[in-house]
C-alpha positions as CSV (number, residue, x, y, z in Angstrom):
1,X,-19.6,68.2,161.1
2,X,-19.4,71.8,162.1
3,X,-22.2,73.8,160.8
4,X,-22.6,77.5,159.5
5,X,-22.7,80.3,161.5
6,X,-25.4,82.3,159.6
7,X,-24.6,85.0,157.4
8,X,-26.3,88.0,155.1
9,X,-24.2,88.9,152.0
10,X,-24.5,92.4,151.5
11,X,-24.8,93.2,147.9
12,X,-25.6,96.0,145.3
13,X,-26.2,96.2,141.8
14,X,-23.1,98.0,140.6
15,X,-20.3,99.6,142.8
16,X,-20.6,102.6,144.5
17,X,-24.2,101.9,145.7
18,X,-23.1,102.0,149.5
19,X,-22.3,98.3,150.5
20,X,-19.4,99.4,152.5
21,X,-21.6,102.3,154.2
22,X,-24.3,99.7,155.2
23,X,-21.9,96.6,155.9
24,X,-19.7,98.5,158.2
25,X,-23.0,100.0,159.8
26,X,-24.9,96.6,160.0
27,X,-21.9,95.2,161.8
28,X,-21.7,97.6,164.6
29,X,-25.1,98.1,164.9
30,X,-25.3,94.3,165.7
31,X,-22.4,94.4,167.6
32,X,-24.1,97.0,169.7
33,X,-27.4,95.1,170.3
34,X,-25.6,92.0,171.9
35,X,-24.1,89.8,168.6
36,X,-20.6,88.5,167.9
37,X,-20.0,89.2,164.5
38,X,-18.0,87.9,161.9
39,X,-17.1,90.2,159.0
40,X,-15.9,89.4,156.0
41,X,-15.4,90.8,152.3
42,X,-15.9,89.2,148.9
43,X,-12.5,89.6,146.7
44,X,-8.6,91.3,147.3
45,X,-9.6,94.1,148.7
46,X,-7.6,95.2,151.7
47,X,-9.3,98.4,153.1
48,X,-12.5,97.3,153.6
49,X,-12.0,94.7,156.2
50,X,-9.9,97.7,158.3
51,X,-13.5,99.2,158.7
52,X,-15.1,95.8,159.2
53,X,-12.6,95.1,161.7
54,X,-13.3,98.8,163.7
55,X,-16.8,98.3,163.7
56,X,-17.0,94.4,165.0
57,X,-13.8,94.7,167.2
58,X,-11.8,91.7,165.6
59,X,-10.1,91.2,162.6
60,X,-12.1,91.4,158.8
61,X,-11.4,89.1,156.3
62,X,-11.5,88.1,152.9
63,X,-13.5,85.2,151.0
64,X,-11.7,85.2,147.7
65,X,-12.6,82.1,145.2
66,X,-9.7,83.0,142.9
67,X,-7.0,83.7,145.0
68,X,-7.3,80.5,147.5
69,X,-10.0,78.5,145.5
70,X,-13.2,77.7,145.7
71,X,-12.7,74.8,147.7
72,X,-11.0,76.6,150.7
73,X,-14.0,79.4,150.5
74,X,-16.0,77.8,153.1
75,X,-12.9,76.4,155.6
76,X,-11.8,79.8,155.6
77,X,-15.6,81.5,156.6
78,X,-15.7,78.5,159.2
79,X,-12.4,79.9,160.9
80,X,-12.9,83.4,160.8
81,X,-16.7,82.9,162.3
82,X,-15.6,81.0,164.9
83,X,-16.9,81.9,168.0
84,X,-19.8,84.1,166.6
85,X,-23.4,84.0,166.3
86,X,-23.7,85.4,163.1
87,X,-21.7,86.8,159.9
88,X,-21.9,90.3,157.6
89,X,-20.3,89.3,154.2
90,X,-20.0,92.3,151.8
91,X,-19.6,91.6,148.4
92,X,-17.5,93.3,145.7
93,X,-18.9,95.2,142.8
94,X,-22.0,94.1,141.3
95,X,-23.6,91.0,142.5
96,X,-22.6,89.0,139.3
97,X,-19.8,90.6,138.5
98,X,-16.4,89.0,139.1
99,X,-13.2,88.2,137.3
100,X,-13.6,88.8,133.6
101,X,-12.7,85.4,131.3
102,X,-13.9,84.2,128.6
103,X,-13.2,80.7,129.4
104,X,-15.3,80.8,132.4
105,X,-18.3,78.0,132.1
106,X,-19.4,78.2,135.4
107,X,-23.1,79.7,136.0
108,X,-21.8,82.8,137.6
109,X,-18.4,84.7,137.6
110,X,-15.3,83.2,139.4
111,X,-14.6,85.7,142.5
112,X,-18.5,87.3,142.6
113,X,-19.9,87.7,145.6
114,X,-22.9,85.4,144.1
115,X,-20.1,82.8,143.6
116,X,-19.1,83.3,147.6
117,X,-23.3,83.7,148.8
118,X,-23.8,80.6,146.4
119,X,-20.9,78.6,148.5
120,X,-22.0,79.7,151.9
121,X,-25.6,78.7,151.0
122,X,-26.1,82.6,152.4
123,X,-29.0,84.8,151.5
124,X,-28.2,88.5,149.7
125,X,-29.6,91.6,151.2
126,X,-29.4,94.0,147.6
127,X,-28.4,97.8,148.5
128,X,-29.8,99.8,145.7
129,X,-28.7,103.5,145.4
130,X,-32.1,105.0,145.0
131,X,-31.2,108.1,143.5
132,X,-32.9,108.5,140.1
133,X,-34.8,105.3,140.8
134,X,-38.7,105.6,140.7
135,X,-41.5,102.9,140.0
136,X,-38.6,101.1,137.0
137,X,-36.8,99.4,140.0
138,X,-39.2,97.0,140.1
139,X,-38.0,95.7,136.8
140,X,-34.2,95.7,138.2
141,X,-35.3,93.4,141.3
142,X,-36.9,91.4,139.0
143,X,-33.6,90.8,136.8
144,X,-31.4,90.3,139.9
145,X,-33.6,88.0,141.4
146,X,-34.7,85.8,138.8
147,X,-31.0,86.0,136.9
148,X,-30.1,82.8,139.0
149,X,-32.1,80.5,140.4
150,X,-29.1,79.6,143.0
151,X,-29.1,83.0,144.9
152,X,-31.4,83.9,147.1
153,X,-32.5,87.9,147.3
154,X,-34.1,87.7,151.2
155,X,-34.9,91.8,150.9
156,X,-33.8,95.2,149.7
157,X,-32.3,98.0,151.6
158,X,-32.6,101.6,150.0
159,X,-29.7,103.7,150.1
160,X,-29.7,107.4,149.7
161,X,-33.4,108.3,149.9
162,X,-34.2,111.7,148.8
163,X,-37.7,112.2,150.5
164,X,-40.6,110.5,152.4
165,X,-42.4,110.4,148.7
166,X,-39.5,108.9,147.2
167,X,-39.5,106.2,149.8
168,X,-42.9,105.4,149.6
169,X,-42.7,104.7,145.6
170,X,-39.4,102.6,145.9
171,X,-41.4,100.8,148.7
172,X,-44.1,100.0,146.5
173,X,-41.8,98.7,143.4
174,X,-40.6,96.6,146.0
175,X,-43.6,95.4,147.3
176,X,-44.7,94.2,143.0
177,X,-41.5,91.7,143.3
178,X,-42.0,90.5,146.7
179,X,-39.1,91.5,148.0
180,X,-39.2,93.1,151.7
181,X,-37.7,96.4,152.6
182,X,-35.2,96.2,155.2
183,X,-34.3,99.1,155.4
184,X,-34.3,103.0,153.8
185,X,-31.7,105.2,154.5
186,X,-31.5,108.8,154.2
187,X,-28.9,110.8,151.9
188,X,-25.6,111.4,154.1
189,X,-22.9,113.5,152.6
190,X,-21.3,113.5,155.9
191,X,-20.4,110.3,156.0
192,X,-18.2,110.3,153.1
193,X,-14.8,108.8,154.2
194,X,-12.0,110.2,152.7
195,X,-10.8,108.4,149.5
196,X,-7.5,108.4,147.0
197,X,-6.7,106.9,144.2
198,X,-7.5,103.0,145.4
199,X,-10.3,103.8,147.2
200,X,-11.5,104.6,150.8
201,X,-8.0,106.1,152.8
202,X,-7.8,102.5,155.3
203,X,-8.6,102.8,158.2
204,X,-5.5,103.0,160.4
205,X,-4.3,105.9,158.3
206,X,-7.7,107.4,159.2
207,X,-7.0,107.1,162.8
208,X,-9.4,109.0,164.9
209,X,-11.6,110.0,161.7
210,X,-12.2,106.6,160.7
211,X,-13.5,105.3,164.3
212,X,-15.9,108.0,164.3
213,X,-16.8,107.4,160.6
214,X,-17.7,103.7,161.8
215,X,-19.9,105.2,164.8
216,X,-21.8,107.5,162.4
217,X,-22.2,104.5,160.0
218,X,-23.1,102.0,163.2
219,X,-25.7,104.9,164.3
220,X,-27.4,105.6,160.3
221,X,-28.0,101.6,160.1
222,X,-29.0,101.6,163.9
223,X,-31.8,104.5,163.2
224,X,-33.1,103.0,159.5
225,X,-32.5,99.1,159.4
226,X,-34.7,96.5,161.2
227,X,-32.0,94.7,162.8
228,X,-34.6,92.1,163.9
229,X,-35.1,91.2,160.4
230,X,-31.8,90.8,158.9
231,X,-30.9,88.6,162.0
232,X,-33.6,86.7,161.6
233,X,-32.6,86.2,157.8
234,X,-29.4,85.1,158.3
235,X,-28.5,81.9,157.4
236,X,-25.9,79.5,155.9
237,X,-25.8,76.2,154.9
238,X,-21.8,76.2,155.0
239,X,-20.7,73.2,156.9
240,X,-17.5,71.3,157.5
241,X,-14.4,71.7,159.3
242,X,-12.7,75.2,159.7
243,X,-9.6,76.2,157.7
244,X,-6.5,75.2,160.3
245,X,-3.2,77.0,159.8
246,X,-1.1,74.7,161.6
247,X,-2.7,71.6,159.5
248,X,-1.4,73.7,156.1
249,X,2.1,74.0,157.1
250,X,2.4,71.3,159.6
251,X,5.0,69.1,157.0
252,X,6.8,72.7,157.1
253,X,6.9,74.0,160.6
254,X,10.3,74.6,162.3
255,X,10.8,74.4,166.0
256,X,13.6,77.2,166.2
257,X,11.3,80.2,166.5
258,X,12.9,82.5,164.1
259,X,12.1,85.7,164.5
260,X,10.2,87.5,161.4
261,X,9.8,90.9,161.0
262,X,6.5,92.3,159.5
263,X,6.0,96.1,158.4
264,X,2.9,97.7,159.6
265,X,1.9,101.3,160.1
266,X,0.4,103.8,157.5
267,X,2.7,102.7,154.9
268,X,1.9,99.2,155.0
269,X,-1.6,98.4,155.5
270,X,-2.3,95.7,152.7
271,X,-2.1,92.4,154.4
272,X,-4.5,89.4,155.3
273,X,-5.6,88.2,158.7
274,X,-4.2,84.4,157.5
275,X,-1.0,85.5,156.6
276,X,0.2,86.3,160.6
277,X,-1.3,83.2,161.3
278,X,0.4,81.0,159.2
279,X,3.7,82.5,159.7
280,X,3.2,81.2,163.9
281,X,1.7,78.0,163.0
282,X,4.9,77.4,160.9
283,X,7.4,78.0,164.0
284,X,8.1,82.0,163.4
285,X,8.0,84.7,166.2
286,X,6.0,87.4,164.5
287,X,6.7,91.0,165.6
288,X,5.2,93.8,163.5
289,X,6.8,97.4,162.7
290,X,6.0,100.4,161.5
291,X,9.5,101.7,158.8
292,X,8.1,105.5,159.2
293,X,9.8,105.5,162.9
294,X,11.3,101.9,163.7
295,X,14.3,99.9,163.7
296,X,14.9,96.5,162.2
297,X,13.9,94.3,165.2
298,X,16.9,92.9,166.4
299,X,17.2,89.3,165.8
300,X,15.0,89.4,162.5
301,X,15.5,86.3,160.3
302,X,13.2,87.3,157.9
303,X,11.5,90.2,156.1
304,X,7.7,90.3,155.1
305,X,7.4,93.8,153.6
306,X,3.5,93.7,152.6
307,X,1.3,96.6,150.3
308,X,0.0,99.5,151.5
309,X,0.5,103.2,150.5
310,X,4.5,104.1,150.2
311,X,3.5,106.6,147.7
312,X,1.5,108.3,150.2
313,X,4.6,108.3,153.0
314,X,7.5,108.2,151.1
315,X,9.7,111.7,152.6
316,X,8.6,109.8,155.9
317,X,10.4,106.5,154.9
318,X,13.2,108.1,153.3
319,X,13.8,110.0,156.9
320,X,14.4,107.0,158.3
321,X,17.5,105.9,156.4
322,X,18.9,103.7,159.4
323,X,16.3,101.1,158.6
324,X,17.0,101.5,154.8
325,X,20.3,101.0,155.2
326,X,19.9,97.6,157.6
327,X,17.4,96.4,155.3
328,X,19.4,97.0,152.5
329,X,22.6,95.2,154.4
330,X,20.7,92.4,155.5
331,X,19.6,91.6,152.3
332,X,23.1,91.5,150.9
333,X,23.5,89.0,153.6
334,X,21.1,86.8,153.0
335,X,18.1,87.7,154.8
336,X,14.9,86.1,153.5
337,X,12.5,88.7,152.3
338,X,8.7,88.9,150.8
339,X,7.8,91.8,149.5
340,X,4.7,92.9,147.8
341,X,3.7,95.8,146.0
342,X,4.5,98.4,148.6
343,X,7.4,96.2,149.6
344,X,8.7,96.3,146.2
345,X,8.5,100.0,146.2
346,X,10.4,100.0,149.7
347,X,12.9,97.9,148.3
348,X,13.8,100.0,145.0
349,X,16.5,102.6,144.7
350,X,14.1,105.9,145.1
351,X,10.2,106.3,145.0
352,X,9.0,109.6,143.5
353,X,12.6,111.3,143.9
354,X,13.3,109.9,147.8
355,X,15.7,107.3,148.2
356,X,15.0,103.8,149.3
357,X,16.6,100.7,150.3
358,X,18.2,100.2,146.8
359,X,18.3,96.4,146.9
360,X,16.2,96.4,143.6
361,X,17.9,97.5,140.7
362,X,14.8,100.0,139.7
363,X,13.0,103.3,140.4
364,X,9.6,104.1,141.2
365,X,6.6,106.7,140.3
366,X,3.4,107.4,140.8
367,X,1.8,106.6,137.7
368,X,-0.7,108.3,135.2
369,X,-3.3,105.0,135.3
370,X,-4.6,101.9,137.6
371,X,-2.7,98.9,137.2
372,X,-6.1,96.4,138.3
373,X,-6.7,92.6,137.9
374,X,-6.1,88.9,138.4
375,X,-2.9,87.2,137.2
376,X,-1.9,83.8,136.8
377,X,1.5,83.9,137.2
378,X,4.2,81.3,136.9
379,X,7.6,81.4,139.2
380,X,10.4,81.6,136.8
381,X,13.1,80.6,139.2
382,X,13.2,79.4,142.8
383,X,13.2,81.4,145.8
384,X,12.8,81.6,149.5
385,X,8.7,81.4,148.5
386,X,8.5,79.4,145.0
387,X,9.8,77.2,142.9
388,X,10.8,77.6,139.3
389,X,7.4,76.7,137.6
390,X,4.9,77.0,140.1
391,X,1.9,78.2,139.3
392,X,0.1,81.0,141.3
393,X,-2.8,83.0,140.9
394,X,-2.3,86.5,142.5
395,X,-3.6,90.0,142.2
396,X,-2.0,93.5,141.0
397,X,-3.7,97.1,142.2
398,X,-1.8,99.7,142.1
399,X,-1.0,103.3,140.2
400,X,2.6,103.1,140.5
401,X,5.2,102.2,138.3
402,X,9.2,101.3,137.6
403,X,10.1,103.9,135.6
404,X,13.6,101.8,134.6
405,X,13.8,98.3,134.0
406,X,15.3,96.1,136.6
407,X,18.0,94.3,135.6
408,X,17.7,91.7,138.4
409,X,15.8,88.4,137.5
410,X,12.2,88.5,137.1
411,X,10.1,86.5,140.0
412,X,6.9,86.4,137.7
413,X,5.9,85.6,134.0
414,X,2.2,85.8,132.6
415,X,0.0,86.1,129.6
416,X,-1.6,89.4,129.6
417,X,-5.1,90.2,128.2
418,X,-4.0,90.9,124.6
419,X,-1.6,87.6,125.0
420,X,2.0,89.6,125.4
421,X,4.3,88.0,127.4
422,X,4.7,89.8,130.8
423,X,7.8,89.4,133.1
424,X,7.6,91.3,136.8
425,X,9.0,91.8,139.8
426,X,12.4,91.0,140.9
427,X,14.5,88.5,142.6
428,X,17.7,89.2,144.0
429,X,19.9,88.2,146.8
430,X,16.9,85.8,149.0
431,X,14.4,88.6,148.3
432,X,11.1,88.1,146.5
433,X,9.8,91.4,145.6
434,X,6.9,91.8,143.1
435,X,3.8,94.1,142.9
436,X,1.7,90.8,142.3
437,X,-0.3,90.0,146.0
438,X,-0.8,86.3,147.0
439,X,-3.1,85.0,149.7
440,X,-0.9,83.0,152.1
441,X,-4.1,80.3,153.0
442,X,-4.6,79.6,148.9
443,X,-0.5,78.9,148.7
444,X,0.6,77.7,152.6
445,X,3.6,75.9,151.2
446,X,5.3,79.4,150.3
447,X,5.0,80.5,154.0
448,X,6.5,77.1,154.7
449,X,9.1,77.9,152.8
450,X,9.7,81.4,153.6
451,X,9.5,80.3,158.0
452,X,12.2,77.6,157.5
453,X,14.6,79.9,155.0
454,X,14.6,82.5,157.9
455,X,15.4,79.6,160.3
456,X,18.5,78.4,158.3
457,X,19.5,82.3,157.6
458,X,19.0,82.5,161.9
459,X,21.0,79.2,162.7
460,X,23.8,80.7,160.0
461,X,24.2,83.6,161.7
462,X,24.3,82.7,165.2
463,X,27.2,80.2,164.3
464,X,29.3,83.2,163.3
């Protein structure tokens, strides 16, 4: 039986307290005293683990309940840990707050990071914003750590401290719950990253900027954290057997190595660490691309076109018109493709006036509002990925839109919140396109799927 590597969970009690200051921080800083550490975020979110991933110097990852289940939570921390002595988990929003349903019985919110510290059997290290707190946040340790007797607060770190006064009256609320200060941390403005309209700007869009913003974070924890103590808190009672990619396609893998082509760059930043992996373990070459300056690779069998920030780079994609044009060739021929969100957007006829691939009958705009929240969607006819009346629970965030309807067959149906019936996305040709994301390890028969397509489009093409 494999046991936990041990982990703190780094949460707040509402967004924008600083988790993703203080995560990103506590990682390097532990990185820089000697530890291997494994970071990892709570929920979809895809540009958070870029500045996990900076700061510990391999790849961050997602624990996500509702997108792979709960069941696959702890496989999945056991895989991406491996070879580390200890874990920074940051959660996602509040502590207890997670994906909104009425139907929920469960004692805490499906997808809340005190669902994932809960599971890993992890204590939770609570980052309060302390501006306009004085002696009162006494009473709001009390609440969070006596709302569930299942999750453990092991201390408090105080974020945005306006003055040595203000510390020591925080310090003292603190001290009438019993519940240690790990840490107090001054007010930076300096270390704001830039942000749009989804949040932080990721990280390899940030280039330069965002490796220093990670040192300056690394060095704040460094200077007003005891590092000694949260290592010596960490802990997990996760056990078990890591997640395996080639164990969940193994009934799928192909032994023709088809090559599949994977956008990257500043455009295309949305992806998750599992989805590369799986891809190899079920036969496929993988090379990555960036469609603001690259060519199709030549030989590619298939197409994963991921989310990311077209929006943001669209004059730039539209420049390169050679690869719009293969793309939009191949697909006429048959090339398997898996688009998502960005990849939809790629695949449209113009984004925001530019011109795209055209494959999907459908144009594109920035949008006046946040499109934010969990689906569960049903595949309404079969493709390179589903089959007709799957079901698959998936993830939309995103402020753009189709500003005409396609015309091409819809890849998704769902309820929404007031009941309507929704149809989205597009099939059309072998191409999947749909601004709904998927994790690959919570549906590993669709990669399956999508590896042996592109080795049956590969072997039909090299016969001609």
């Amino acid at each position: 039986m494999t046991a936990g590597v041990p982990a703190v969970v780094i949460a707040a009690p509402a967004s924008g307290s600083g988790k993703t200051t203080v995560a990103t921080g506590l990682i390097g800083a532990l990185r820089r005293v000697g530890h291997r550490v494994a970071p990892f975020k709570v929920g979809p979110d895809y540009i958070d683990p870029g500045y996990h991933g900076l700061a510990a110097g391999r790849p961050g990852r997602n624990l996500d309940p509702v997108l792979v289940g709960a069941e696959r939570v702890v496989p999945l921390y056991q895989h991406g840990a491996r070879d580390c002595d200890v874990a920074v988990v940051e959660g996602v929003m509040g502590l207890f707050d997670g994906r909104i349903d009425e139907n929920h019985a469960g004692p805490v919110a499906e997808g809340s990071t005190a669902q994932v510290a809960s599971l890993l059997g992890a204590p939770v290290v609570l980052v309060v914003d302390a501006r306009g707190h004085s002696q009162s946040l006494a009473a709001l340790l009390h609440g969070f750590a006596t709302f569930d007797s299942g999750i453990r607060l092991g201390g408090v770190i105080l974020n945005r401290v306006g003055s040595e006064r203000h510390d020591q009256v925080l310090r003292a609320a603190c001290d009438r719950v019993g519940l240690p200060v790990l840490g107090s941390m001054p007010r930076m403005t300096e270390l704001e990253v830039p942000s749009r309209h989804l949040g932080l700007i990721p990280a390899v869009e940030h280039g330069t900027a965002a490796t220093a913003a990670v040192a300056a974070m690394t060095d704040l924890v460094a200077a007003h954290v005891d590092l000694h103590a949260i290592a010596a808190l960490a802990r997990s009672t996760a056990a078990g057997p890591p997640w395996d990619p080639v164990a969940a396609v193994r009934e799928a893998a192909v032994a023709d190595r088809p090559l599949i082509a994977m956008a990257g760059g500043p455009a295309f930043t949305f992806g998750y660490a599992e989805h590369r992996e799986l891809l190899t373990a079920a036969g496929a070459e993988v090379v990555v691309f960036d469609p603001l300056r690259d060519d199709l690779p030549s030989g590619t069998s298939g197409l994963v076109l991921p989310g990311g920030f077209p929006e943001e780079h669209a004059a730039a994609l539209a420049a390169n018109s050679a690869l719009l044009t293969a793309v939009a060739e191949q697909a006429r021929c048959g090339l398997p493709v898996h688009a998502e969100c960005a990849g939809l957007l790629y695949l449209t006829r113009s984004l925001d006036g530019y011109p795209m691939a055209g494959v999907i009958d459908a144009d594109a705009e920035f949008g006046p509002r946040l499109t934010l929240g969990y689906r569960d969607a049903v595949a309404l006819t079969d493709s390179p990925l589903w089959r007709a009346g799957e079901r698959v629970r998936g993830h939309e965030f995103h402020r753009t839109r189709l500003t005409t309807a396609s015309t091409d067959i819809p890849a998704w149906g769902w309820h929404g919140s007031d009941g309507a019936r929704v149809r989205e996305g597009a099939l059309v040709h072998r191409v999947h396109a749909s601004y709904l994301h998927t994790h690959p390890a919570g549906n590993p028969e669709a990669t399956g799927r999508f590896v042996a397509a592109a080795a049956e489009f590969a072997g039909a093409h090299a016969s001609h």
